[in-house]
N, C-alpha and C positions, 0 to 999 in steps of 0.2 A: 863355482856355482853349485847349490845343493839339487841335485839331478833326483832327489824322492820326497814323498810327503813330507811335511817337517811343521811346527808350529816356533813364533817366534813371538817373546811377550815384552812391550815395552812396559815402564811402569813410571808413574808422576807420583810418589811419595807424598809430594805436598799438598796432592788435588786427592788423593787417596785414589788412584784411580789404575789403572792397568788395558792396557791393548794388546786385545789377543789378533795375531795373524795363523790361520791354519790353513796349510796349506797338503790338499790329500790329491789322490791318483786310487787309479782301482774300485774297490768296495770299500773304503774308508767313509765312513761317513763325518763328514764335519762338522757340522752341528753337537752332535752327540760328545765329540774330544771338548769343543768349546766350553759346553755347558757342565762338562766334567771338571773341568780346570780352574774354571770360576768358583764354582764349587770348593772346592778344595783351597781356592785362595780365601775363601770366605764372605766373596763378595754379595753383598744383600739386594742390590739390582744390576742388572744388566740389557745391555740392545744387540743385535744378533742382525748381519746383514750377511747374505749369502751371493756372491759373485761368481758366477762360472765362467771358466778359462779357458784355453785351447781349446781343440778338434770337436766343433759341434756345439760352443757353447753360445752360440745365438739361434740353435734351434730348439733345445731345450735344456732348460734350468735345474740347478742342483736340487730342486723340490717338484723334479718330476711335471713340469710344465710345457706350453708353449704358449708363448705370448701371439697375441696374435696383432695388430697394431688397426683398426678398423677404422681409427681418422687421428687428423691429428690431436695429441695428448688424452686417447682413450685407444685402451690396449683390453684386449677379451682373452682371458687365460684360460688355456684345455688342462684339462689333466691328464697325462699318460698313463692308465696303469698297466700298460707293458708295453717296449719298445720291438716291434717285430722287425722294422727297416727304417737306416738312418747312413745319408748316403750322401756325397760330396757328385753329383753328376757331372758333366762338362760343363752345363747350363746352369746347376742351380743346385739347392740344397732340399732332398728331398728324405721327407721322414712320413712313417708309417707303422701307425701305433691302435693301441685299442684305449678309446675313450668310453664315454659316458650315454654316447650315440652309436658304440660299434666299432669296428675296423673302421681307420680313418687316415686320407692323404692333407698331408702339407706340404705344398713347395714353399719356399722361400718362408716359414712361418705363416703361411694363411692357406684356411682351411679349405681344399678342392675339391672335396668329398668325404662324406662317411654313411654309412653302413644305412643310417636310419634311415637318412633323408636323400641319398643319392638318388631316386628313383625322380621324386618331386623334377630335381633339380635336370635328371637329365630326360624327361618327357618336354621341360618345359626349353630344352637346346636344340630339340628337331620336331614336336608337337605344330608348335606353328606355322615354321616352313610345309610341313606336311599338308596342312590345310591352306596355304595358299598357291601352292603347286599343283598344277594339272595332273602331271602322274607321279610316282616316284619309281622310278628305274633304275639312274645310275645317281648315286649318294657318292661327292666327297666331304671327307671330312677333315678339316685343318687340327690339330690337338686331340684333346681330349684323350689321355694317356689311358682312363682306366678300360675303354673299351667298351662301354654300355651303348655310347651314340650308334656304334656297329650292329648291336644287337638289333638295339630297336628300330634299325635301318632296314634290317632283316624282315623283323615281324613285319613292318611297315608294307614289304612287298618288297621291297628293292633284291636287284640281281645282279648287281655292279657295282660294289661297295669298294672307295679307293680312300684308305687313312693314313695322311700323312703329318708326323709327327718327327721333330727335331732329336727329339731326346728318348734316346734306344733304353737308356737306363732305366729311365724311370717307367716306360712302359714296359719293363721286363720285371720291375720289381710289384710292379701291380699287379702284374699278372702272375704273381708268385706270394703275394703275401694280400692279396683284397677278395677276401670273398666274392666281390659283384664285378662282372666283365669279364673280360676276355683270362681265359689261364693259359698257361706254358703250351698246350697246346694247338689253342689256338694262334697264337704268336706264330710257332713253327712251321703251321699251317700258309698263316699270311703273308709271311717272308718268303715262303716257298711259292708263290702262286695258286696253291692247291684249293680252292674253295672260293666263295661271292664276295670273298672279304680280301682284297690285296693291301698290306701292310707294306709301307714305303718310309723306311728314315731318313730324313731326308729336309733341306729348310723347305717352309710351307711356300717363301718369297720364290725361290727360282723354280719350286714348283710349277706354280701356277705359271708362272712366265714360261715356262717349255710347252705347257698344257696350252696357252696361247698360242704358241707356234706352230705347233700340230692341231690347233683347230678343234679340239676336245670342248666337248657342251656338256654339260649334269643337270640333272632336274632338280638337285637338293643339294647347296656346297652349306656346312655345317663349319662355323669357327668357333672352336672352345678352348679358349685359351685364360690362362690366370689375366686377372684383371691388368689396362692400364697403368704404367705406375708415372707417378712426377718425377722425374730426373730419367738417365736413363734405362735402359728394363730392354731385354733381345725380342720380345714381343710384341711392342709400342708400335713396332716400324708396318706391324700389320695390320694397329687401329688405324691407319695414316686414310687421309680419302684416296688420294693416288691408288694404293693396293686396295681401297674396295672399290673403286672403278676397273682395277684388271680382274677381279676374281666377277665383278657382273658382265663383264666379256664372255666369260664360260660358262653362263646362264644358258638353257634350251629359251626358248623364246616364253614359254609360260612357266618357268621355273624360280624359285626361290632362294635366295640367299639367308641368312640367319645367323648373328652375332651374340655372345653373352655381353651385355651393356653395362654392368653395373648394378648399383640399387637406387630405388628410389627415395629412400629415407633423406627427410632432406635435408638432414648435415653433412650427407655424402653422397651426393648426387651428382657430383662432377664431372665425373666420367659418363653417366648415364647422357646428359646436356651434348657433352661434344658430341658422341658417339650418334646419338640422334641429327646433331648439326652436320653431322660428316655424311650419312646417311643417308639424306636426301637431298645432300646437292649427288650423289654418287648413283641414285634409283630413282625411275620413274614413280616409283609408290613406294613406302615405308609404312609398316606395322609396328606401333609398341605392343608388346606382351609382358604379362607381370604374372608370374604363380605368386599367388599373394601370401600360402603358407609356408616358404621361405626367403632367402635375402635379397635375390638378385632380379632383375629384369632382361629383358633379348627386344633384338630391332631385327626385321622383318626386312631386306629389298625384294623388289622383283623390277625387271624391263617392263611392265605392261601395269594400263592404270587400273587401278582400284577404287573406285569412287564409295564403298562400303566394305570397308575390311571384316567388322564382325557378320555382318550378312554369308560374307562370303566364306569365312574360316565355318560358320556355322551349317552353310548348307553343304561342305564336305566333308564334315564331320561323320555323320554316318558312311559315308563312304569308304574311311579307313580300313585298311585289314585291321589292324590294333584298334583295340579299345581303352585309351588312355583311361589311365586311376586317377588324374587330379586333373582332366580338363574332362568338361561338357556344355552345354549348349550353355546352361545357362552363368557358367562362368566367364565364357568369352568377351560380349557386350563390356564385363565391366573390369577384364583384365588386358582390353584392347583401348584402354580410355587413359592417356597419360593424365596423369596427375595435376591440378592446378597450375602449382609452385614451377615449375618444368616446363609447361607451357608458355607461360608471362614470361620464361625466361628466352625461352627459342624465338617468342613474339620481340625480345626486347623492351617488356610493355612490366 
């Protein structure tokens, strides 16, 4: 077997025609040997397909990509122009690059944050628990590797911040290679106990079932985790209703729960549908929230009813220590209003 780059060229004499295979390692560029070789065979057109192979080649492509697959048979391509972190975890395949928005995370090929828009996306992962929660005190939080949810747990007022996250790796590479969230220090801090932030590696499932048994309550449990997927995915078992009826066992009696749900775009809404359906067989009260200037949407539980969710998100709003950048009053009303399509769906109707 040839164990180094090599190029291998079949040839059809009678069709005039020639296949080139090139195969490179390294800084070799393929492309460039191909279109050199043709060249020189003479040939007056030719087609150019590029396949990456081995260690990393389904997170990104020999043209500097990452496909990102956003439903079925439509695929949204990043471009990398530098690769900072590209990682094989226990859990998953985690890459960390600068795009076109910034310093940027991928697990599994889809996008969990970048530079530009991170903020939007994680106001709108603890924003609304925040406003329908009595106080915020003690904040956990399920995922969310890059560490911002902690922050703005912080600003929030909270003095009890407990983050438990499965994959050490990748919360270490964030915090070494993302600008925004937590850095190497704080990590060191967290793992050691030392400060309002306790960092727990740890599955988030037997978590919260120990947290059950010692009778642990929180005014704010935050889950941010990459999306649901079809078939099976180590995270699925946390959209389950079963485990959000144990994680609103550890509600304070006026506290709030808060899930990222999906989008509402309605080619791809499917996730957002169950997650709501599971939702409120699982809570007394359920809230949709949508920040409408990026992809995704969050579902709201609490134990106690709410017969006017924007009323209520809106009269605690000034009461916030933070003063959110993409929520206010008069966003609310109409980022707490699920969507037609969505609705007739949950109606059945």
């Amino acid at each position: 077997m040839l164990a180094e780059s090599h190029v291998s060229i079949h040839t059809y004499p009678e069709k005039g025609s020639a296949f080139l295979d090139v195969f490179t390692c390294g800084n070799c560029d393929p492309e460039a040997i191909a279109v050199e070789i043709a060249s020189e065979l003479g040939a007056d057109k030719g087609e150019l397909t590029c396949v990456a192979r081995g260690q990393g080649a389904d997170r990104i492509n020999s043209s500097g990509t990452v496909a990102e697959e956003i439903a079925p048979g439509l695929t949204r391509r990043w471009e990398i122009e530098e690769v900072r972190a590209q990682v094989r975890t226990k859990y998953q395949d985690v890459l960390i690059g600068r795009t076109a928005q910034g310093e940027s995370l991928f697990c599994e090929n889809e996008r969990q944050s970048t530079e530009l828009s991170q903020l939007i996306y994680h106001e709108g992962q603890i924003i609304p628990a925040a406003l329908m929660a009595d106080k915020i005190n003690r904040v956990l939080i399920i995922g969310s590797s890059e560490g911002v949810i902690s922050q703005l747990a912080l600003e929030l007022g909270a003095s009890d911040i407990t983050h438990v996250d499965i994959d050490e790796a990748c919360v270490r590479l964030c915090a070494e290679f993302l600008p925004y969230g937590y850095t190497p220090e704080d990590i060191a801090r967290g793992t050691a106990g030392k400060g309002p932030v306790a960092i727990v590696f740890q599955d988030a499932f037997s978590y919260v079932e120990s947290c059950i048994e010692t009778k642990e309550t929180f005014d704010i449990i935050v889950m941010d985790l990459p999306d649901e997927q079809v078939g099976e995915a180590q995270q699925n078992r946390l959209y389950e209703e079963a485990f959000l009826k144990k994680v609103g066992a550890l509600l304070s009696p006026d506290g709030a729960f808060i899930t990222q749900a999906g989008s509402t775009t309605y080619w791809r809404n499917e996730t957002l549908v169950r997650t709501l359906g599971r939702m409120k067989n699982a809570f007394e009260t359920t809230a949709f929230f949508e920040m409408e200037e990026q992809d995704w949407a969050w579902v709201v539980g609490t134990n106690f009813e709410c017969d006017d969710v924007a009323q209520h998100m809106s009269a605690r709003l000034d009461k916030l220590d933070y003063i959110p950048q993409f929520v206010d009053a008069t966003s609310i009303p109409k980022a707490t209003t699920i969507p037609l399509s969505i609705r007739r769906k949950l109606s059945g109707t």
